[in-house]
DRENMITOR-873523 format. One record per atom (N, C-alpha, C, O, CB): x, y, z. Coordinates in steps of 0.2 Angstrom, whole numbers, plus 5000, padded with zeros to 4 digits. Each point is the difference from the previous one (the first is absolute). Glycine has a CB too. Layout:
N
XYZ;...
***
This chain:
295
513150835040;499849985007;499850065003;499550005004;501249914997;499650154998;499850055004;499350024997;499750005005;501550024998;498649994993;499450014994;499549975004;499550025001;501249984988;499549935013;499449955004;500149995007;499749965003;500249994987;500550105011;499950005007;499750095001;499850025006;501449884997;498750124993;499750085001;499149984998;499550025003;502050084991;498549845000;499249994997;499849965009;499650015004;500749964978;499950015018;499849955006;499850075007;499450015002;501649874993;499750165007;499850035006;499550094995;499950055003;501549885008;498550064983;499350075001;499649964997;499750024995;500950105003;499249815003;499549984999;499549995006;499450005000;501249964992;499950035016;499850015004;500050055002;499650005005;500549944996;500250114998;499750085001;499449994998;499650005005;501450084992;498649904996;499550034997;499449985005;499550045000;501049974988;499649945016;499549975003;500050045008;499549995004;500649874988;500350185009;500150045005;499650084999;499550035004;501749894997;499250104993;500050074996;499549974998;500249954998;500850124999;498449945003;499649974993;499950074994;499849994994;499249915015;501150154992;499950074995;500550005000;500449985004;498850094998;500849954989;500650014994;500450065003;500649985001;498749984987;500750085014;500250074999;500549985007;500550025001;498350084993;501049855011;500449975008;500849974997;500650015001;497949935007;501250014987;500649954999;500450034995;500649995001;498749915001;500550144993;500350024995;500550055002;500050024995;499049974998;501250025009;500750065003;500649955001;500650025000;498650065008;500649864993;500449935000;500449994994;500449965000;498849995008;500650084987;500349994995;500450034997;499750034995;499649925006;501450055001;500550054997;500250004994;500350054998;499949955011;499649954989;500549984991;499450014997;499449995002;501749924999;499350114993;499550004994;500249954994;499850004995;500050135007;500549835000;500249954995;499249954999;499550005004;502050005001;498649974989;499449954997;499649975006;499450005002;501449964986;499950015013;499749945007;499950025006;499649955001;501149974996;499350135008;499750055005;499550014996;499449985002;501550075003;499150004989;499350034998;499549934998;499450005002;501350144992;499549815004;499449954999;499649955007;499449985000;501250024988;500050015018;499850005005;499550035007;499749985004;501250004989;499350095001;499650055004;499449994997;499649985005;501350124998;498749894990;499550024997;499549965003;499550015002;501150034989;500049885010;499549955002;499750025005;499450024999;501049904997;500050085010;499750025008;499650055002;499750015006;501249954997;499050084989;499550055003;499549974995;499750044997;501150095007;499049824995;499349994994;500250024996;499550014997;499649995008;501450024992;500049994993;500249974995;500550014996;499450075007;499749874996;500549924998;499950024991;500549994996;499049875016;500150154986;500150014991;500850075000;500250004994;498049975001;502050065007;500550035001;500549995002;500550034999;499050025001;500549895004;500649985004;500249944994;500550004998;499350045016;499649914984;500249994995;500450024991;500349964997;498950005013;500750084989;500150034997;500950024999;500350004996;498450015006;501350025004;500950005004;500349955000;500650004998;499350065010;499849884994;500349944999;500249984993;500649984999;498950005011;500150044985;500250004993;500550054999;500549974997;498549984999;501150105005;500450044999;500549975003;500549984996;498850115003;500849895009;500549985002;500449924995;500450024996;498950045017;500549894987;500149954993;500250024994;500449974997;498749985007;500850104992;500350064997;500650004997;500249994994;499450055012;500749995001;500650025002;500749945000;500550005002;498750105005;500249824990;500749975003;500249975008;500650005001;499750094989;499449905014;500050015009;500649955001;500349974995;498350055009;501749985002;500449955001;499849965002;499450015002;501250044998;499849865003;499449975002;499849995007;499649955002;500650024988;500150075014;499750055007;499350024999;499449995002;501750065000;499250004991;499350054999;499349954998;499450015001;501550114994;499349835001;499449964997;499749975005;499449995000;501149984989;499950005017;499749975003;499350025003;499549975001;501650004998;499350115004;499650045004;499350034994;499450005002;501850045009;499049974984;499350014995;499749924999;499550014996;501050114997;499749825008;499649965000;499549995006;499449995000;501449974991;499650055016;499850015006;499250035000;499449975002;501950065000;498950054996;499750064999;499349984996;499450025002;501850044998;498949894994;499549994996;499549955005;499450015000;501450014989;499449955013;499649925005;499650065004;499449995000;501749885003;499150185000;499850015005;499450044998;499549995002;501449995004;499250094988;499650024996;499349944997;499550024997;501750075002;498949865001;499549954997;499649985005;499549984998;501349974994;499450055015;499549975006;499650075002;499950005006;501049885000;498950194989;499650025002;499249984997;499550015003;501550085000;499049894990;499449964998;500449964994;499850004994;499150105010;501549874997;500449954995;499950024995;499749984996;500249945008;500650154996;500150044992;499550024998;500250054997;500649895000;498650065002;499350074999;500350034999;500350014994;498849995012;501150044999;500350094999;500750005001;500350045003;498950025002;501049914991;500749994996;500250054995;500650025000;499349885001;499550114994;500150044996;499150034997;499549975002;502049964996;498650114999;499550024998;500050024993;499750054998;500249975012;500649954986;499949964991;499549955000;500049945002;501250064995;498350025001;499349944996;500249994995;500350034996;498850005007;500649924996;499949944992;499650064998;499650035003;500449824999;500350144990;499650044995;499349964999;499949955002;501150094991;498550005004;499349974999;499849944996;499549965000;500250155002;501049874994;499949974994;500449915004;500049954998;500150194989;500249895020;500349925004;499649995005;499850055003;501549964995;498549935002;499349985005;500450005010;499950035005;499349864982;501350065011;500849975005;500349984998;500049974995;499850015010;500750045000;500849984998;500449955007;499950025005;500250124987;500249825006;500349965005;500749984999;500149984994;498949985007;501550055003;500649964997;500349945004;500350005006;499950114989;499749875003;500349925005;500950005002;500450034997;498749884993;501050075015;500649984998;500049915006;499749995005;500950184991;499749794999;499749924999;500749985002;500550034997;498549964993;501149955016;500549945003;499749944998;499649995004;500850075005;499849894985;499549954999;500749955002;500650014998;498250044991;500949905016;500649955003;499749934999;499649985004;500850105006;499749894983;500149915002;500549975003;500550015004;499049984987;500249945007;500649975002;500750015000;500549985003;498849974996;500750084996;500849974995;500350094998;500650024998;498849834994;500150205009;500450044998;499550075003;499450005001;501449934987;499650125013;499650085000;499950054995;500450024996;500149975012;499050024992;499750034992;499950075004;499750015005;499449874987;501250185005;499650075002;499750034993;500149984994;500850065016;498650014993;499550014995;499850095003;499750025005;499849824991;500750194998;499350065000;499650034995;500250004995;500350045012;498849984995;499550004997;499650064998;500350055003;499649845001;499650124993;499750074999;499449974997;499949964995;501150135002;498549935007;499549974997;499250075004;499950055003;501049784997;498650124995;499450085000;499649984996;499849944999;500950165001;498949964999;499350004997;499850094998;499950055003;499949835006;500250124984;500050054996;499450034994;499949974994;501349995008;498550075000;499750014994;500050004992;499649994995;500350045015;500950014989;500350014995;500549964998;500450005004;499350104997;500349834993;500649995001;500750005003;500250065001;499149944995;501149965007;500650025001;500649974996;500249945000;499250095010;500850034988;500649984992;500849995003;500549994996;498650104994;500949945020;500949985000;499950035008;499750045002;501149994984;499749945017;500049985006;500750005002;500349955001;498749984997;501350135003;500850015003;500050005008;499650025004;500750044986;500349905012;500050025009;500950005001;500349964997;498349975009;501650114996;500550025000;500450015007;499850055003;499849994986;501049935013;500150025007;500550084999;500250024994;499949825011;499850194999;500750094994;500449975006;500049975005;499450204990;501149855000;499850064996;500249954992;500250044995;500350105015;499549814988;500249974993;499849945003;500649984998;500350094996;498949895008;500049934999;499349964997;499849965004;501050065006;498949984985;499549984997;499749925003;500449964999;500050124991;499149915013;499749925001;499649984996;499949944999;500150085012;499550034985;499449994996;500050044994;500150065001;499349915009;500550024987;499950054994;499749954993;500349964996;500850135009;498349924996;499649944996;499450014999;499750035004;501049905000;499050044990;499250015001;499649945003;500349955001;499750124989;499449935013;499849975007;499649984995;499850024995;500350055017;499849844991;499549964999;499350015002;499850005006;501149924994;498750114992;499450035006;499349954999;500049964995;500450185004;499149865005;499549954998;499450074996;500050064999;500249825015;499350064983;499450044999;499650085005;499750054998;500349824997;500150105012;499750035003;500450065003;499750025005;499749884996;501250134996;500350035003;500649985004;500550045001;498649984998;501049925004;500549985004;500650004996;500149964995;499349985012;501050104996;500849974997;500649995005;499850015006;500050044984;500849925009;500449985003;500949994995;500149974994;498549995013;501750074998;500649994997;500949955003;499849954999;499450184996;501249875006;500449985004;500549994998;500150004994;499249965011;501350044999;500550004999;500349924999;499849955002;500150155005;500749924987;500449925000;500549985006;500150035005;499849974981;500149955012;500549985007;500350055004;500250054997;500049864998;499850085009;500350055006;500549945003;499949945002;498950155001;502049964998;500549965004;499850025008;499849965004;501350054987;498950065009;499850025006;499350025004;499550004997;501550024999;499149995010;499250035002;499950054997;500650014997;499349975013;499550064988;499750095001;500350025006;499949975006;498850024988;501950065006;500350035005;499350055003;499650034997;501849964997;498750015012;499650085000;500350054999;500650005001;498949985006;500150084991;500350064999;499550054996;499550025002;501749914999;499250094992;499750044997;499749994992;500450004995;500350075014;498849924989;499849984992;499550054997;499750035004;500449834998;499850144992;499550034997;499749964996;500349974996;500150125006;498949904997;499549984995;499750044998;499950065003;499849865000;500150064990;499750024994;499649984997;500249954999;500550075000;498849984999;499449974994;499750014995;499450015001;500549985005;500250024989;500050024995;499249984997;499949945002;501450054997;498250024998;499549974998;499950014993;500450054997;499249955013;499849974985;499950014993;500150054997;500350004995;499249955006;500150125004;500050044996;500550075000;499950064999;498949875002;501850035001;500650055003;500050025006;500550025002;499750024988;499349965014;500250035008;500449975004;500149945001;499050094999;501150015003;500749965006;499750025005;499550055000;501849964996;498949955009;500149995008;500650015005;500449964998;498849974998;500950095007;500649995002;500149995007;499750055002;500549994990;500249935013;500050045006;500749955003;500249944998;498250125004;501849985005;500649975003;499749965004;499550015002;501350074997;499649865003;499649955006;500549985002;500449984996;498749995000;501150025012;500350005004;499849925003;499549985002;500650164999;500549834998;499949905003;500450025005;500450055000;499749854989;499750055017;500149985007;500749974999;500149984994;498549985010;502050035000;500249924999;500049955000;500049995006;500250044994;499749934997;499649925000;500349975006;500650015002;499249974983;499649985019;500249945002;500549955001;500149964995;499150075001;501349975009;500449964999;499949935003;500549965000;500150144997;498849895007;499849945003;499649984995;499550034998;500649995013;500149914987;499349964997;499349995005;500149975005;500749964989;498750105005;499450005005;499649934997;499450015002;500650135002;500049824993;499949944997;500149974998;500350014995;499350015005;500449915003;500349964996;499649925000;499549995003;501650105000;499249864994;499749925001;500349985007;500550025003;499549934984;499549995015;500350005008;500149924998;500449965003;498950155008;500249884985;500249924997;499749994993;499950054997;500049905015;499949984984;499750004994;499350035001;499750024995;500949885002;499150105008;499450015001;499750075003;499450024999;500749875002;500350145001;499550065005;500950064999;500549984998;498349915016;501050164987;500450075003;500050045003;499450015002;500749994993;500450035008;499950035007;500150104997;500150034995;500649845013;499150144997;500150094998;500150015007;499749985005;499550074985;501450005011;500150055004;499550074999;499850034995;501349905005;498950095007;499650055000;500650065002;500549995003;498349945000;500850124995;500350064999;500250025008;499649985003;499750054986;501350005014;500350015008;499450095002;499750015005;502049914992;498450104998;499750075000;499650024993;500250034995;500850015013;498249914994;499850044992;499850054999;500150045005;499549884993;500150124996;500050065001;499150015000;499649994995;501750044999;498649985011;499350025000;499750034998;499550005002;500749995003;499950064990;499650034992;500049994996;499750044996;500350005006;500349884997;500049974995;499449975000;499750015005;501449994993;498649964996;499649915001;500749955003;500650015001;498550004985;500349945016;500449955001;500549974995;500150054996;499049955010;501349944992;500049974996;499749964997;499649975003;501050075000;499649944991;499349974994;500349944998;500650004997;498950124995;500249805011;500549954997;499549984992;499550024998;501049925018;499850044981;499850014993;500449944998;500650004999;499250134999;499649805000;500049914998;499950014995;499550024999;500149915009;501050064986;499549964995;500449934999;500549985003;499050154989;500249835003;500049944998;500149994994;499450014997;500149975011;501050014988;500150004992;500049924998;500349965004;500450154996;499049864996;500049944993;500750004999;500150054997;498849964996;501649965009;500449994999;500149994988;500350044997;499649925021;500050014980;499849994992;499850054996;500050004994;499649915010;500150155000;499650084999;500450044998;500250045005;499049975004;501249994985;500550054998;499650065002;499849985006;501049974984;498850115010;499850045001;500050035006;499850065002;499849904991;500549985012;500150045008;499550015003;500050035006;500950044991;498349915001;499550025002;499849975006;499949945001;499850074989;500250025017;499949965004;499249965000;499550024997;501450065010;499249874997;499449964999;499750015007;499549965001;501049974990;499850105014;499649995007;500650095003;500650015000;499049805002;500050224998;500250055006;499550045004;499450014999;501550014993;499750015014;499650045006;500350045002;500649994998;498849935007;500550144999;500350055002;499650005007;499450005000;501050054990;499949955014;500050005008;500150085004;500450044998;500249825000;499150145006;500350065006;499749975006;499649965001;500350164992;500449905011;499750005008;500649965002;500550025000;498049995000;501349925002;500249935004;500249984992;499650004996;499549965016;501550034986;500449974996;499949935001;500149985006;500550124993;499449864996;500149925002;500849994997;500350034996;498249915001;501649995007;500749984998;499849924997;500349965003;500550135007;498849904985;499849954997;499749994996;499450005002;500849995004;499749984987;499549974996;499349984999;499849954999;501150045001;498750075001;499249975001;500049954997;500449984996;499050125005;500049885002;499749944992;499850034996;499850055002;499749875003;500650064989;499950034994;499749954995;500249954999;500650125004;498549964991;499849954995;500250004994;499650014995;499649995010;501749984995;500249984994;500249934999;500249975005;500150144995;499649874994;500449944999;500649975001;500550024997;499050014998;500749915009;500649985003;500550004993;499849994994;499649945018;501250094992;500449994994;500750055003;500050035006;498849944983;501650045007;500750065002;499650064999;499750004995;501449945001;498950125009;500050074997;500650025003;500449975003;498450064996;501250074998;500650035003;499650055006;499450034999;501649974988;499550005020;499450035004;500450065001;500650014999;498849895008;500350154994;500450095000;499650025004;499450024998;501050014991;499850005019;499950005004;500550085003;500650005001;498949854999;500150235000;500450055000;499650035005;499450005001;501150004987;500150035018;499750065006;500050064996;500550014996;500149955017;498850094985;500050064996;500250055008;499949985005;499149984981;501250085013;500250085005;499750044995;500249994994;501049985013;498450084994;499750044997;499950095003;499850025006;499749854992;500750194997;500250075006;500050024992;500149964995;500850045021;498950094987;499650044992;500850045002;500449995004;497750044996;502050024993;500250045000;499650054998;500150004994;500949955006;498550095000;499650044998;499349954998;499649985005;501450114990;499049914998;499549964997;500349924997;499649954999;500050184997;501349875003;500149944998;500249955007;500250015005;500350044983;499349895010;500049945005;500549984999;500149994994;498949985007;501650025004;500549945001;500049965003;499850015006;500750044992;499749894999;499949955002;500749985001;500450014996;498549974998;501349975013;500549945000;499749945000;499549995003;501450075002;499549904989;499749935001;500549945003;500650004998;498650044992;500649935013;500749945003;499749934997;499649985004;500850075009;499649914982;499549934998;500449965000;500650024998;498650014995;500749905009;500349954999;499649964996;499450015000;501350015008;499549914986;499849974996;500549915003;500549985003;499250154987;499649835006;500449975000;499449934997;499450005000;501650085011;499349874986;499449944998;499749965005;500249965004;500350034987;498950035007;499849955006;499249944998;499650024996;501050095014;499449844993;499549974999;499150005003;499850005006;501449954992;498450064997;499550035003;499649975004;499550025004;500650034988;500149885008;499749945005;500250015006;499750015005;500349914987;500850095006;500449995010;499850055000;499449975000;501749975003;498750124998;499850075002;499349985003;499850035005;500950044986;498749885006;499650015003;500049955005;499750015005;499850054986;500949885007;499949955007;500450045005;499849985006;500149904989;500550185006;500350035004;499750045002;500350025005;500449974992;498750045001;499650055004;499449945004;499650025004;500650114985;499749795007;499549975004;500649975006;499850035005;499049934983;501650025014;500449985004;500150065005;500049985006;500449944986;499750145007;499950055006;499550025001;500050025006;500850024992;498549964999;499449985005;500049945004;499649995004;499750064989;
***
């Protein structure tokens, strides 16, 4: 608490002091968490980030995690992680993304995390690792013709904690990748949900972060019969989110509807994603006399 009560009052110093050399005297400790403090408030966010990894390290307590998860959110609302870090993707990885997925039916909670991209060079293994020992992924990635691949975790008991992980990428021709990546702590409000058989509600964010995008609602519609999973109708949305079932030109009958708010913030070059989806069966008829009955 005290940690966030010092982040808080030389934050308002900085908007007072606005020159580094004014505020900096304020900082008596040289400890991790002072010094990653300091780096931020004076513009130096790929350095202060950096401390924060250092700080994560060491093991923090969970005082100290707190205030480095703190620390991190606030570091993210200067251009939603851009200048996070200054590790680029090698020339041979096009993008890199990592998901981390709340999938909510009826009947049960599914967690999910993902790694997914676009490479020029094959990709032959896919590790992501929370430190200092906890393995999530270590696998080779389902890749398409074009490049795309993708990898994921099996079942998950728990959330993706925030904290501290590193990724790896291995490709054909033996080159690695590597780099540390720093997760938020997840969500502990459902921000979506069904409000009935027909339509869903979302909550809106209390304080969004203004350097981020908006959020991305993302419909697909599955054949129920389609072992393959292929959707047969999908959209991705921004702006005015709907909380309902467009009309759609599929064939009446059962589908499975999967309906997910995406949250979207860089650390450098890689994209993180949180996802919140719920699922659930629905009929494609009542969905459209539901959208002709609300005109």
């Amino acid at each position: 608490m005290k940690l966030l009560r010092l982040s808080a009052c030389l934050f308002m110093l900085h908007s007072v002091f606005y020159t580094p050399s004014v505020f900096a005297q304020w900082f008596l400790g040289q400890d991790l968490y002072t010094v990653a403090h300091q780096r931020l408030l004076e513009g130096n966010t790929s350095e202060s980030f950096d401390t924060i990894i250092q700080a994560w390290q060491q093991s923090p307590a969970v005082a100290q995690r707190n205030n480095l998860d703190d620390l991190l959110n606030l570091a993210i609302t200067e251009d939603c992680g851009r200048s996070l870090t200054q590790n680029v993707l090698p020339n041979w990885l096009s993008n890199l993304s990592i998901r981390r997925e709340v999938i909510q039916n009826l009947n049960q909670v599914m967690l999910k995390l993902s790694v997914t991209g676009a490479a020029r060079v094959p990709i032959t293994d896919v590790t992501f690792a929370r430190w200092p020992d906890s393995t999530l992924i270590s696998s080779s990635p389902v890749s398409e013709e074009n490049g795309d691949f993708s990898v994921e975790t099996k079942r998950l008991e728990l959330p993706i904690a925030g904290g501290l992980y590193k990724i790896t990428l291995t490709n054909e021709n033996k080159e690695s990748w590597s780099s540390w990546v720093l997760l938020t702590s997840p969500s502990i409000k459902q921000k979506i949900g069904w409000k009935d058989s027909k339509n869903w509600r979302i909550e809106k964010s209390q304080l969004p972060n203004q350097a981020c995008p908006s959020p991305v609602l993302s419909i697909n519609l599955y054949d129920l019969n389609d072992l393959s999973w292929t959707p047969v109708w999908t959209e991705e949305i921004d702006g005015r989110l709907p909380t309902t079932l467009p009309d759609i030109d599929v064939p009446d009958g059962r589908y499975w509807l999967s309906v997910g708010l995406i949250e979207s913030r860089w650390q450098g070059d890689v994209s993180i994603l949180d996802i919140q989806r719920i699922t659930r069966p629905v009929d494609a008829q009542t969905a459209i006399e539901a959208e002709e009955t609300k005109e």
